[in-house]
N, C-alpha and C positions, 0 to 999 in steps of 0.2 A: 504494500500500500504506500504510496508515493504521499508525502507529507508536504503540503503547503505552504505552512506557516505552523505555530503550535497550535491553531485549535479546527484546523480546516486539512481535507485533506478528498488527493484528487476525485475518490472514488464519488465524495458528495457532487463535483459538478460534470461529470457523464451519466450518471444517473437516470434512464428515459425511457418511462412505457413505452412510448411509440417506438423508440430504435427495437426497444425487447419484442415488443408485436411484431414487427416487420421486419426482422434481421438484420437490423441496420449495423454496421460496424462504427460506436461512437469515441472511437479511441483517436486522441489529440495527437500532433506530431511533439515535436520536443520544442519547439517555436510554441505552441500553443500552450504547454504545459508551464514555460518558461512567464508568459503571459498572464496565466492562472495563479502564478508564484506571484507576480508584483501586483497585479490585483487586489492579492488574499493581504498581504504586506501593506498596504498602503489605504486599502478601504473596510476589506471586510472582518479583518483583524481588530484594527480602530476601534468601528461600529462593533464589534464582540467584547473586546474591552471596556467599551465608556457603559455598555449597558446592562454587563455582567451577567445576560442573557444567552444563548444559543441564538446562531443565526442559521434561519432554516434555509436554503438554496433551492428555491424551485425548478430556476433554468440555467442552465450553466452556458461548459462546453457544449459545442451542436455541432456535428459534422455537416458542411454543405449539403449533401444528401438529407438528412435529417431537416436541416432548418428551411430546405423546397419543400419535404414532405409538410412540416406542419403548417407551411404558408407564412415564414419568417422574410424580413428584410433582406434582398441580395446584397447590400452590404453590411448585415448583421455582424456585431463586433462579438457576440457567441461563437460565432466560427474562428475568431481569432482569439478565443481564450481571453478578451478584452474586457464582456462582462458577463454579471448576475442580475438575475432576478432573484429577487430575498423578502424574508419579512421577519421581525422580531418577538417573536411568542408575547404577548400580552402588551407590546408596545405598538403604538398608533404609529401607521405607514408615515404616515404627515408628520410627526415629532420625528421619526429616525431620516426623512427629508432636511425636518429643518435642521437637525445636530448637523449631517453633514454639509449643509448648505455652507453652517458658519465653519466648522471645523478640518474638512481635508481639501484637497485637491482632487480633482476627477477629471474625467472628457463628459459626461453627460450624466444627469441624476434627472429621472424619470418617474414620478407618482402615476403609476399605471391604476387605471382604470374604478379607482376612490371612488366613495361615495361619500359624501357629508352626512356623518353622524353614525356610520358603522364604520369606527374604526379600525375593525379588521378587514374592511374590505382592500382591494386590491391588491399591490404589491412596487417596492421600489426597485427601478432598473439604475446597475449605477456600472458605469464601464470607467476603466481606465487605460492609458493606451503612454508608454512612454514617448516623451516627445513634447508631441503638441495637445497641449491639455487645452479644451476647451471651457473646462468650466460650464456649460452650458446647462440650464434646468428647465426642464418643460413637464408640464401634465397632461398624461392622456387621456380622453373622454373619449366612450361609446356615443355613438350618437345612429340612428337610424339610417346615414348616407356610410359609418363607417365611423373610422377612431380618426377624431380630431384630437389637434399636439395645440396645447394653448404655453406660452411662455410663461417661466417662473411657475411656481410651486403653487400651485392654486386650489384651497381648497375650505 
């Protein structure tokens, strides 16, 4: 079992019904694994620290094949081991937003799919990408035409 960081480790982010349904082969190369590492280091570490909770991994790694099949972004930063999908057992998607709004560095921090007033709904996408950090924060909404990206953290 390939270790990440001390509280994270690879096997949480290939993890995937669907690859297991459909025989997907969801094994990262060593670039991707490598990615997984400054990820875990730099954000999901942090966020497991300040909140002395487990961080669950919904979506990790996603092999190209994988992230076609479930209908993922063609330049999904999953595929490059870039980001997670997560949530904080008993902590509000929206509070582990704002801690990291104020407190780390990212390329994208993403409040998927919230609802106002269940705070367990949705989940926070946050990638990180050596380099060029964007910083960037937007909220995604369901909406009947499709998921609209609203700027900043909104909810």
């Amino acid at each position: 079992m390939t270790q990440l960081s001390r509280s994270f480790h690879l096997s949480e982010f290939v993890t995937s019904q669907e690859a297991a349904r459909r025989g997907i082969d969801n094994t990262p190369d060593a670039r991707a694994v490598a990615s997984l590492e400054v990820l875990c280091r730099r954000v999901l570490q942090p966020v497991r620290d300040y909140f002395a909770r487990p961080v669950t991994i919904s979506s990790g790694y996603r092999s190209p094949r994988l992230n076609r099949i479930i209908g993922g972004s063609r330049t999904s930063q999953h595929c490059l081991g870039e980001a997670a999908d997560f949530e904080v057992p008993g902590i509000s998607n929206v509070e582990v937003c704002r801690w990291l709004e104020r407190h780390l560095a990212y390329d994208q921090l993403i409040l998927e799919f919230y609802r106002q007033g269940d705070p367990a709904s949705g989940w926070v996408h946050c990638s990180y990408r050596v380099g060029r950090l964007r910083n960037q924060e937007l909220t995604a909404m369901r909406t009947r035409f499709g998921t609209r990206y609203l700027s900043g953290i909104v909810a």
